[in-house]
C-alpha positions in Angstrom: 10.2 -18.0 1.5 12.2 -21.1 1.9 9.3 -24.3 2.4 10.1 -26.3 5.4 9.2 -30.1 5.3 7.0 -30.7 8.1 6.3 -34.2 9.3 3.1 -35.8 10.6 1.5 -38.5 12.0 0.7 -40.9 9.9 -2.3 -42.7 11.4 -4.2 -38.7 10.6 -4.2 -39.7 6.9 -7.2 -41.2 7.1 -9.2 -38.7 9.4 -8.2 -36.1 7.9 -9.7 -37.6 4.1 -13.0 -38.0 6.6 -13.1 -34.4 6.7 -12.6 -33.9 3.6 -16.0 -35.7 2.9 -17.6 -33.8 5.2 -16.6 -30.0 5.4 -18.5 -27.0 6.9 -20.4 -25.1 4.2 -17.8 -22.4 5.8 -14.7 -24.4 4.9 -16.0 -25.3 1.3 -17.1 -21.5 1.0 -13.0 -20.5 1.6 -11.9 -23.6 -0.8 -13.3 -21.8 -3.7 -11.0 -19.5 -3.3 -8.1 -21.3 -2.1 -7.9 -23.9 -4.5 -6.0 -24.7 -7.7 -3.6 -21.7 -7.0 -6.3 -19.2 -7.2 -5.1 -17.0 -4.6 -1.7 -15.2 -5.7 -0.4 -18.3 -7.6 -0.2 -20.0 -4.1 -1.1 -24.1 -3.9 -2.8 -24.3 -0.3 -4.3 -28.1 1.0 -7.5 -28.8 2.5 -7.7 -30.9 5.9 -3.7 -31.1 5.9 -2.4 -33.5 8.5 0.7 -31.1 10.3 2.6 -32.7 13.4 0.3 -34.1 15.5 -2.8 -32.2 14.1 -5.0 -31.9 11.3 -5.5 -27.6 9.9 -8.7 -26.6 7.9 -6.0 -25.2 5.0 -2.5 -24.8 4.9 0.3 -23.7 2.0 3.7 -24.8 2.6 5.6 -22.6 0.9 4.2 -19.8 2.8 4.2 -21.7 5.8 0.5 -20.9 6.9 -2.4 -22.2 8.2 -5.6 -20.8 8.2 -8.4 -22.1 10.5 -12.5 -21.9 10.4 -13.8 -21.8 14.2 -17.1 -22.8 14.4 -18.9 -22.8 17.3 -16.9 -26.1 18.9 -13.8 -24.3 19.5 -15.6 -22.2 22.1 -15.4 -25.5 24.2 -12.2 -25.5 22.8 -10.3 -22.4 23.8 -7.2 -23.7 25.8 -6.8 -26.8 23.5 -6.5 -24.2 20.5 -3.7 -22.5 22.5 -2.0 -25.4 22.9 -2.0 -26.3 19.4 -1.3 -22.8 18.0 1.9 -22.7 20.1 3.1 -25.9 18.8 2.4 -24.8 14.9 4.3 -21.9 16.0 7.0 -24.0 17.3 7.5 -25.3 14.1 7.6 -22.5 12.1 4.3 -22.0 10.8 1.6 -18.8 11.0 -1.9 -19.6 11.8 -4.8 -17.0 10.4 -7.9 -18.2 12.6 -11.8 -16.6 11.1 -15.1 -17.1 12.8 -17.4 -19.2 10.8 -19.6 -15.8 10.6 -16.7 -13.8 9.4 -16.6 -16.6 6.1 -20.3 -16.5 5.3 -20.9 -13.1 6.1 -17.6 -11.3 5.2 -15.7 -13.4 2.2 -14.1 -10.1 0.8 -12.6 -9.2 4.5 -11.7 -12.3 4.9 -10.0 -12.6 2.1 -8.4 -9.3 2.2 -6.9 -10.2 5.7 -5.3 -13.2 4.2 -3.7 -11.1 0.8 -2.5 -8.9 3.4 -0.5 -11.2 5.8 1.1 -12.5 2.2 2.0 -9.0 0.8 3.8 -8.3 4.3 5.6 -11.9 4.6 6.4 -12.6 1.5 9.8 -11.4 -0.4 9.3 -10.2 -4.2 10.3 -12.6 -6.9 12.2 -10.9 -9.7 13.4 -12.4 -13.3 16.3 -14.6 -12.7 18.5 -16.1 -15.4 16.6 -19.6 -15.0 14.0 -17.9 -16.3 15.4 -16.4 -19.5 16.1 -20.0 -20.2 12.8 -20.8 -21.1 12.1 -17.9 -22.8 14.9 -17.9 -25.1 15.0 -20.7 -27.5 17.6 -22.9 -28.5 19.7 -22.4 -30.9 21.6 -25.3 -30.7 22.4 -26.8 -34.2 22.5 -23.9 -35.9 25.0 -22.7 -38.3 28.2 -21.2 -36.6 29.0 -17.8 -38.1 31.6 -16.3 -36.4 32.6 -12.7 -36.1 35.8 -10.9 -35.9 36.1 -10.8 -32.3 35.3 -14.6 -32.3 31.7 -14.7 -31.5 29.3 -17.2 -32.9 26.1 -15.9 -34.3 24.5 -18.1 -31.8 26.4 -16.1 -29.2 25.4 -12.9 -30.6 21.7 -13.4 -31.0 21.6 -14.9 -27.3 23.5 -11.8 -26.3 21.2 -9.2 -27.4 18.0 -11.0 -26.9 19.0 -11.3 -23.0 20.2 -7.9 -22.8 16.8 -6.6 -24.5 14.5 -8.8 -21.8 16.6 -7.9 -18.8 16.2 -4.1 -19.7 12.8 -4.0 -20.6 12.0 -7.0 -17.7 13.8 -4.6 -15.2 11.7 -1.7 -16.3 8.7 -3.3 -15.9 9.7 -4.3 -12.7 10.6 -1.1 -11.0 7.5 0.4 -12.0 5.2 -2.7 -10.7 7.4 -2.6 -7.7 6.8 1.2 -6.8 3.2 0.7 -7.6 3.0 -2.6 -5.8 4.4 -1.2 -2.6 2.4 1.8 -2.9 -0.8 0.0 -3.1 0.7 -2.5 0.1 0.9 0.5 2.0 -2.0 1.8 1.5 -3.9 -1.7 2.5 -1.2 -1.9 5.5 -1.8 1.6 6.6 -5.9 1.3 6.2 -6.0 -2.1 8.2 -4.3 -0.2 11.1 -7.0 2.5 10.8 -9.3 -0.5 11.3 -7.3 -1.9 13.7 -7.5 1.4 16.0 -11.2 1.7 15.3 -11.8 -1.8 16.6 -10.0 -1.0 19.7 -11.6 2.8 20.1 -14.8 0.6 20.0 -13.5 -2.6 22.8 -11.7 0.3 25.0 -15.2 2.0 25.2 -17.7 -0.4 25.6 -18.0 -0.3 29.0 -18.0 3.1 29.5 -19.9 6.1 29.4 -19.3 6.3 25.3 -21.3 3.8 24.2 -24.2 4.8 26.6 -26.7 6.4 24.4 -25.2 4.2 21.5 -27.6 1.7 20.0 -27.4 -0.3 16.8 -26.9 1.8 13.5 -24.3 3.5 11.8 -21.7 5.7 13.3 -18.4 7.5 11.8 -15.2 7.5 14.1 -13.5 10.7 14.6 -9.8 11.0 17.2 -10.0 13.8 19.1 -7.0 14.4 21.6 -4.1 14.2 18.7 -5.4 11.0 17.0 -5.3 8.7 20.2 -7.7 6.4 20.3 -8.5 6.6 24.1 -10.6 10.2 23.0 -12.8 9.0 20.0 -16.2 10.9 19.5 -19.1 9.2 17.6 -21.3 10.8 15.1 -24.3 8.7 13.0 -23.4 8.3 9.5 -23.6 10.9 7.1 -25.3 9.9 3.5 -22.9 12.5 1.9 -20.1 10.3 0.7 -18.2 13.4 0.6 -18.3 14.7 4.0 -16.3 13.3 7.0 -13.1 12.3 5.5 -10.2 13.2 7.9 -6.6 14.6 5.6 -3.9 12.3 6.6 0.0 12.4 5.3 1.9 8.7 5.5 4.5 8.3 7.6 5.7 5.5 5.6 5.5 7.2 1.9 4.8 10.8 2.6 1.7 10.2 -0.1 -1.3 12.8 1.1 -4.8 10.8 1.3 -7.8 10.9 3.4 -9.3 8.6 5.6 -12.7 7.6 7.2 -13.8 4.8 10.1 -17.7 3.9 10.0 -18.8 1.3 12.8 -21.9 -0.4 12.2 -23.9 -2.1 15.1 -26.2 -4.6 14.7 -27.0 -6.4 17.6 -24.2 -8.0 19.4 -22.2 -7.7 16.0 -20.1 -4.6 15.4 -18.5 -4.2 11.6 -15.9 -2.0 11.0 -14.8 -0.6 7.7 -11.7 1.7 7.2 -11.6 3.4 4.0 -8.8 6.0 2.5 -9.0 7.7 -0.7 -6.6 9.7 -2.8 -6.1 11.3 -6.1 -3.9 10.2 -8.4 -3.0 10.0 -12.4 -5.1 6.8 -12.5 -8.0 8.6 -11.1 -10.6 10.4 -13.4 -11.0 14.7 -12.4 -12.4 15.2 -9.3 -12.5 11.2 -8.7 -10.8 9.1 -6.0 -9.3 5.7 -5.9 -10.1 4.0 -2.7 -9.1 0.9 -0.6 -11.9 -0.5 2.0 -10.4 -2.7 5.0 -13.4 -4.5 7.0 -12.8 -5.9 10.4 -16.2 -8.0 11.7 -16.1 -8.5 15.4 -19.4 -11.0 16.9 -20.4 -11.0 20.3 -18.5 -7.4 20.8 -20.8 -7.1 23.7 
């Protein structure tokens, strides 16, 4: 991803280092993670001046901004449309959390934000510039030459490049398929969350959610998989039972799958889980990946 220079008003400079002095526990919470290229390698800012406005965090070269809405922006709600189009405008994505979602649900949070990388970001293979500061230099040394007129510089370069881009290339096709493996499995379980959230929304006014009251529930489609005929059951404590066999349309990889909602209150959590077997897997184990989605005020 190419990083745009975006200009800004220079009279936010010194708002924006108020702030800084005085974040939310949420925003400082988020910082831990975001800071000194902890996430991915990535260099993100705190209370970044952008255009005309100043975002809780942004990164530039992924061209994103994440924002912390605390309970001003409920006052707020056309304003932050506004706004939101204009970052648009200019190129960048905007991932907006409740200031529940970061004290309550770091890992989701966190998990949304790896995701929205993994999905817009392009991979970044060994190039040539690379090899250049792997390799040392041999400048200086004594020139041997061989019959076909090659220097024993040139030699030694030669084969020491050709036995990093082989075994570099290897690595690489092998971290790739994994990689995109694992991506689609976190792609394809956040869309299981995704449909369980709006099962739940679709339903709440209805009949469904009638005799529902706060607890634990598992999700199951009825009528093909659509999500306009879910059925609620409570929880089972079996961590075995309940698990719906599903093949990707993506990979064609066989795995299983399982939607708990848990309702406390006015908050509704929901976690989408899929499981499969695999080499890395003990006998009889699974290897999982968990996708939370924590929706306040669902009511």
């Amino acid at each position: 991803m190419r990083r745009k220079i975006i200009l800004y008003n220079p009279n936010l400079k010194e708002k924006a280092k108020e702030l800084r002095n005085s974040s939310t526990l949420s925003e400082i919470l988020l910082w831990k993670y975001l800071k000194s290229k902890k996430l991915q390698g990535y260099d993100f800012h705190r209370q970044k001046p952008v255009d005309n406005y100043i975002v809780d965090f942004y990164c530039p070269d992924l061209m994103l901004a994440i924002e912390i809405d605390g309970v001003s922006h409920e006052s707020k709600e056309v304003a932050d449309k506004i706004r939101q189009k204009r970052l648009g405008s200019l190129g960048i994505s905007v991932l907006r959390f409740t200031d529940s979602d970061v004290k309550k649900n770091m890992e989701g949070v966190l998990n949304v934000i790896e995701n929205w990388i993994d999905n817009n970001t392009p991979p970044n293979p060994l190039s040539r510039g690379d090899l250049k500061h792997i390799i040392p230099s041999l400048e200086g040394s004594k020139r041997w030459v061989n019959n076909s007129g090659q220097t024993l510089v040139e030699i030694i370069l030669a084969i020491g490049i050709a036995s990093i881009v082989i075994v570099g290339l290897a690595i690489l096709a092998a971290s790739a398929l994994k990689g995109a493996q694992e991506a689609i499995r976190k792609t394809e379980s956040a869309k299981f969350a995704n449909a369980g959230v709006e099962a739940a929304l679709f339903h709440k006014n209805t009949q469904t959610f009638s005799s529902i009251v706060s607890g634990c529930y598992e999700l199951e489609f009825g009528g093909g998989g659509t999500i306009l005929q879910p059925m609620y059951t409570p929880c089972d404590a079996n961590p075995n039972n309940n698990w719906d066999p599903v093949i990707s349309p993506t990979t064609g990889l066989a795995y299983e799958r399982r939607i708990q909602i848990t309702i406390n209150g006015n908050d509704m959590n929901v976690v989408s889980t899929i499981r499969w077997s695999d080499t890395q897997a003990a006998a009889g184990q699974f290897r999982e990946v968990s996708v939370p989605r924590l929706i306040t005020n669902w009511k």
